[in-house]
C-alpha positions in Angstrom: 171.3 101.0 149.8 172.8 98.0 151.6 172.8 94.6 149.8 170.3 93.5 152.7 167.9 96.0 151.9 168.1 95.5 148.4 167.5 91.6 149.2 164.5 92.0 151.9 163.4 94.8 148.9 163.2 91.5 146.4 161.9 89.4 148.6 159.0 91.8 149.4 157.8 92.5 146.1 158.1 89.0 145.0 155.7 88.3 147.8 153.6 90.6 146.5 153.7 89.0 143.2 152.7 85.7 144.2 149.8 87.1 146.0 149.2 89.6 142.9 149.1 92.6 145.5 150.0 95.9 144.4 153.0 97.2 146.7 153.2 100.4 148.3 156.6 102.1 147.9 157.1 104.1 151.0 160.7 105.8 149.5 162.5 106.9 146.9 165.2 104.4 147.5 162.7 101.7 147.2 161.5 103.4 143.9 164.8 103.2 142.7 165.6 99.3 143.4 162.0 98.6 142.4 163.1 100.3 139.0 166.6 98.3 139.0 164.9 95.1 139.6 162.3 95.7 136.9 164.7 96.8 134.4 167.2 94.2 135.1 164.8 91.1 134.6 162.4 92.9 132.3 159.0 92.7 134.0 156.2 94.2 133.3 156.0 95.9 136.6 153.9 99.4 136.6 153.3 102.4 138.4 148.9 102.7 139.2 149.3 105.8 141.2 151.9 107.7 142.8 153.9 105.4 145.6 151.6 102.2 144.2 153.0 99.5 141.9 151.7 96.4 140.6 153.3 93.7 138.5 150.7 93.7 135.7 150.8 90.1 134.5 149.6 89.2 138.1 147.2 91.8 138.5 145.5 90.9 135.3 145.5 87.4 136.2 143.2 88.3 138.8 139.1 88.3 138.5 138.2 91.9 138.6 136.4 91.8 142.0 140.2 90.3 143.7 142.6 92.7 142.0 139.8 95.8 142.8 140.2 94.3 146.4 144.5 94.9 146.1 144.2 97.7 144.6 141.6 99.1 147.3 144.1 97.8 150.3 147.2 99.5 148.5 145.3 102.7 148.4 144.7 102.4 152.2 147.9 101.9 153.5 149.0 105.2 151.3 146.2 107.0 152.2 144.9 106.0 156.0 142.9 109.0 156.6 140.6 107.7 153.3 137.2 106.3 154.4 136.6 103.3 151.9 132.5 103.4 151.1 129.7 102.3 148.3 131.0 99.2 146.6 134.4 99.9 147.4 133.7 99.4 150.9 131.3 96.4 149.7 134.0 94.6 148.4 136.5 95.1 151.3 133.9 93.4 153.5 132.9 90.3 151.0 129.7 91.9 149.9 128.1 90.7 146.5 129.1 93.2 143.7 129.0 92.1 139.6 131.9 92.8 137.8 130.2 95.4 135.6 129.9 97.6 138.8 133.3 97.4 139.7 134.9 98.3 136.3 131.9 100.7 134.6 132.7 101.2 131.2 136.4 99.2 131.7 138.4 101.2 134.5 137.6 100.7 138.4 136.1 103.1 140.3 137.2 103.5 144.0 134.7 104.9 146.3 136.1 107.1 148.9 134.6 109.7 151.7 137.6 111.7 152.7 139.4 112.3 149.3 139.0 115.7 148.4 138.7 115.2 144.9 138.6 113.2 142.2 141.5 111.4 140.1 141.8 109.2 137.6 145.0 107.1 136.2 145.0 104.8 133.7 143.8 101.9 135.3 141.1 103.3 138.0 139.3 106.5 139.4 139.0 107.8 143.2 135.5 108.6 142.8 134.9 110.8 146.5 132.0 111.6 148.4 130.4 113.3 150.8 129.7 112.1 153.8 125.5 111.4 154.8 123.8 113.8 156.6 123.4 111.0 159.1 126.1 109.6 161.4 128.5 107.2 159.4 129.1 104.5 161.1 133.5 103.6 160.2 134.9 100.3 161.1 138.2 99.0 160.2 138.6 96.0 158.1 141.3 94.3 155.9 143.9 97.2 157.0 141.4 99.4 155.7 138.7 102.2 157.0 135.1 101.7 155.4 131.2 102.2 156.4 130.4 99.5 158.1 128.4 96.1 156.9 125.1 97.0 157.1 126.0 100.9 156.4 127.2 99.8 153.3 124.7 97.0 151.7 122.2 100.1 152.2 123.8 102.4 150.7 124.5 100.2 147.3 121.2 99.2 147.1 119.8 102.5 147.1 122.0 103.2 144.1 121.1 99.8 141.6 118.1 98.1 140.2 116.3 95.7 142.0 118.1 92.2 140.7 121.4 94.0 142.1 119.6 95.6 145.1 118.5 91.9 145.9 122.0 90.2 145.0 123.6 92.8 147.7 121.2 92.7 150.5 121.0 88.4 150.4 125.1 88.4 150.9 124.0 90.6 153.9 122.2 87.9 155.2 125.0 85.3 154.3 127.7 86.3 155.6 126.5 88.9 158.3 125.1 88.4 161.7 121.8 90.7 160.2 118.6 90.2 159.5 115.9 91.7 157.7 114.5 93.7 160.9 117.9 95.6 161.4 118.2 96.2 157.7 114.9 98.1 157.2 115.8 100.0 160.8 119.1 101.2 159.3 117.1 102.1 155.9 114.8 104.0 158.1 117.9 106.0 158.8 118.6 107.1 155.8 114.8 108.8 155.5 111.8 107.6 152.8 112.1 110.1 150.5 116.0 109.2 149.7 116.9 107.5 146.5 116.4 104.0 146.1 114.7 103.7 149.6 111.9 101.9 147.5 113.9 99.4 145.9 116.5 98.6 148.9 113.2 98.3 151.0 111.7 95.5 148.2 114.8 94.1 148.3 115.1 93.8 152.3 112.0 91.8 152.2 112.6 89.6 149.9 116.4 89.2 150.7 117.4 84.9 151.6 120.7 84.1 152.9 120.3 80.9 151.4 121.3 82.2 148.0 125.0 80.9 147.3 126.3 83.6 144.8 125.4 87.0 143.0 123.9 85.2 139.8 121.4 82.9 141.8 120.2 85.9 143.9 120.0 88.3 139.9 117.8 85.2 138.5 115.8 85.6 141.8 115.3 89.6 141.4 114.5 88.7 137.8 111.7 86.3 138.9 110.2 88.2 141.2 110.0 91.6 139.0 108.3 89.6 136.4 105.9 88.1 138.4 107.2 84.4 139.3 106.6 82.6 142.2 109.3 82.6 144.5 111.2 79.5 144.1 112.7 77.7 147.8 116.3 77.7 147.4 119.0 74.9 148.5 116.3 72.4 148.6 117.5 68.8 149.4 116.2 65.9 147.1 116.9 62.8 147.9 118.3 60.4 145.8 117.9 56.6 146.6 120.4 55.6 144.0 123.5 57.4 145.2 121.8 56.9 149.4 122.2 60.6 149.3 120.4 64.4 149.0 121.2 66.8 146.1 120.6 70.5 146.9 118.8 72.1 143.6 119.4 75.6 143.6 115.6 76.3 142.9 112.3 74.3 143.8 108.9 75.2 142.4 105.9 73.2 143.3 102.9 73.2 141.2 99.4 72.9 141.7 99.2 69.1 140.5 101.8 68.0 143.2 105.0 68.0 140.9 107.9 70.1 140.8 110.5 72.0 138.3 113.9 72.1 139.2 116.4 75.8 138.6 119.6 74.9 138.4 122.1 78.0 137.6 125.3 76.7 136.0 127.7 79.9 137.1 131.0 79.8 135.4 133.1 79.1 138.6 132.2 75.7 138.6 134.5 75.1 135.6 137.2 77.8 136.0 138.3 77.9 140.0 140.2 75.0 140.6 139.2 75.7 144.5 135.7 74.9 143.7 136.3 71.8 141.1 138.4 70.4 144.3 140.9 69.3 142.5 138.5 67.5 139.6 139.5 67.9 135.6 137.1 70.2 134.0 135.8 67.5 132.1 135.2 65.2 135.3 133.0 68.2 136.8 130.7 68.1 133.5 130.8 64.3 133.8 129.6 64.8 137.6 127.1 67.4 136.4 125.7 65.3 133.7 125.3 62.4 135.9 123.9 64.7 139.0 121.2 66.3 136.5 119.6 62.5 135.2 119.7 61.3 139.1 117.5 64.3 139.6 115.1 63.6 136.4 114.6 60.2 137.5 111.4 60.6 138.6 110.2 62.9 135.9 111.3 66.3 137.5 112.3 68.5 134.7 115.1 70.7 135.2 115.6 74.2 133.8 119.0 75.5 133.4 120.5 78.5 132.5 123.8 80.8 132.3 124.9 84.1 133.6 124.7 85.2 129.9 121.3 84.2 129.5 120.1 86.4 132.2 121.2 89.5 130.3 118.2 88.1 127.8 115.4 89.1 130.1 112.7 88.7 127.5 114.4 85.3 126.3 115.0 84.2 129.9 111.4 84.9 130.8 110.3 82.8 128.1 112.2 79.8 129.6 110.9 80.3 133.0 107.4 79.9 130.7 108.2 77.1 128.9 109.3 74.8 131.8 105.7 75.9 133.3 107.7 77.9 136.5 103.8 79.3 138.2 103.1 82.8 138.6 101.5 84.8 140.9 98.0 85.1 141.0 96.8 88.8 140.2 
């Protein structure tokens, strides 16, 4: 190997690095330098699967959904016949999926029609299927072949519980062009006596693209199967003080002409410097703090609550109760 190749060799897996990408070696002579390079400045570079490497370190730096995501485009490239579908293909096109889905009991699961078997290495497993006895509809997106959009959101509703079902089908509404009419019509596709068709249709109906992430929309599908009222999501308050509108992630309005306030406090708030925009993570509590008594001014109570404490349903339920959220009437 020339020293050129060896250099445009470094430069491309140090690329890769930055981006945490796994890198698809196409030879045995980029094997070879790959393993020089490695060796030489002692990195924790690994083989995932035959012809795919990833610098661990960077890969584990990753949340789970982002290096699933590298992982999924490095199996592409190898494998371009491979039809990406389920939450493999959900992921690929920027569906809601939770991060216990994506790594079930600690390894990731790639979801592939095409493979002709199944495989597992240390760090995932090619999980194939077979393809629906109804016409598949394939697309191509980030370098990669999948079920398309709506194919997809379907078909992963029909396999999880209803807060999941719900999560999946209002990032459908999002960040898609669909609505609710052309879901059910491609759920009538798949025939009423398939799995899940129950639950993906209750989900359908109650989907709102107006929910902003997985957990807001998992609260929701929580509400609703314990017999909540529907809260309006995104709702603008006005706050005189600041001459400006807060949106509250949840409204109720109760009988007497007052309101409760649902305010999920996810994680990513705190811990993605993209979304504290450029703010210490003690000036984003500060802002919080200061955003939450603008909204009590007037004597609105607000209920808040955690990712965690949704995996309390019982406990969670009672909170909904003791901030007097309304219930449906029987």
């Amino acid at each position: 190997m020339t020293q050129r190749m060896t250099d445009d060799l470094v430069a491309l897996f140090e690329k890769a690095e930055h981006e945490g990408r796994c890198m698809l070696v196409r030879s045995d002579t980029q094997r070879k330098a790959l393993l020089r390079r490695r060796d030489a400045d002692q990195s924790d570079a690994e083989r995932l699967a035959p012809s795919v490497y990833a610098r661990i370190s960077h890969l584990d730096d990753l949340s789970p959904r982002a290096s699933a995501f590298q992982l999924i485009r490095a199996l592409a490239l190898k494998h371009p016949e491979w039809v990406f579908c389920g939450l493999s293909a959900a992921i690929l096109h920027g569906l809601y999926v939770s991060y216990s889905d994506i790594r079930p009991q600690g390894k990731l699961v790639v979801h592939v029609m095409g493979s002709k078997r199944r495989a597992e290495y240390d760090r995932f497993i090619v999980q194939p299927h077979r393809p629906p006895p109804y016409q598949a509809r394939i697309v191509r997106v980030q370098e990669a072949q999948a079920t398309d959009e709506l194919a997809t959101a379907v078909a992963c509703a029909r396999t999880l519980p209803f807060p999941k079902a719900l999560a999946i089908m209002d990032s459908l509404l999002r960040f898609s062009s669909t609505d609710r009419e052309r879901a059910l019509r491609e759920l009538e596709r798949v025939g009423a006596h398939a799995r899940g068709v129950a639950v993906t249709q209750r989900a359908i109906l109650h989907a709102n693209g107006a929910s902003e992430n997985g957990g807001e929309s998992i609260a929701r599908g929580i509400m609703i199967e314990e017999g909540f009222q529907e809260p309006e999501l995104q709702v603008p308050i006005y706050n005189a003080l600041d001459d400006e509108d807060y949106y509250v992630d949840f409204v109720w309005h109760l009988s007497d002409g007052s309101m409760v306030f649902g305010e999920f406090d996810g994680g990513e708030k705190f811990s993605s410097e993209e979304m504290r925009d450029g703010k210490s993570v003690s000036e984003v509590a500060r802002d919080e703090r200061l955003r939450e008594s603008r909204l009590t001014l007037h004597g609105t109570p607000v209920l808040r609550f955690t990712p965690r404490m949704l995996n309390d349903r019982a406990g969670f339920v009672r909170l909904l109760n003791a901030y007097g959220v309304p219930r449906n009437q029987s």
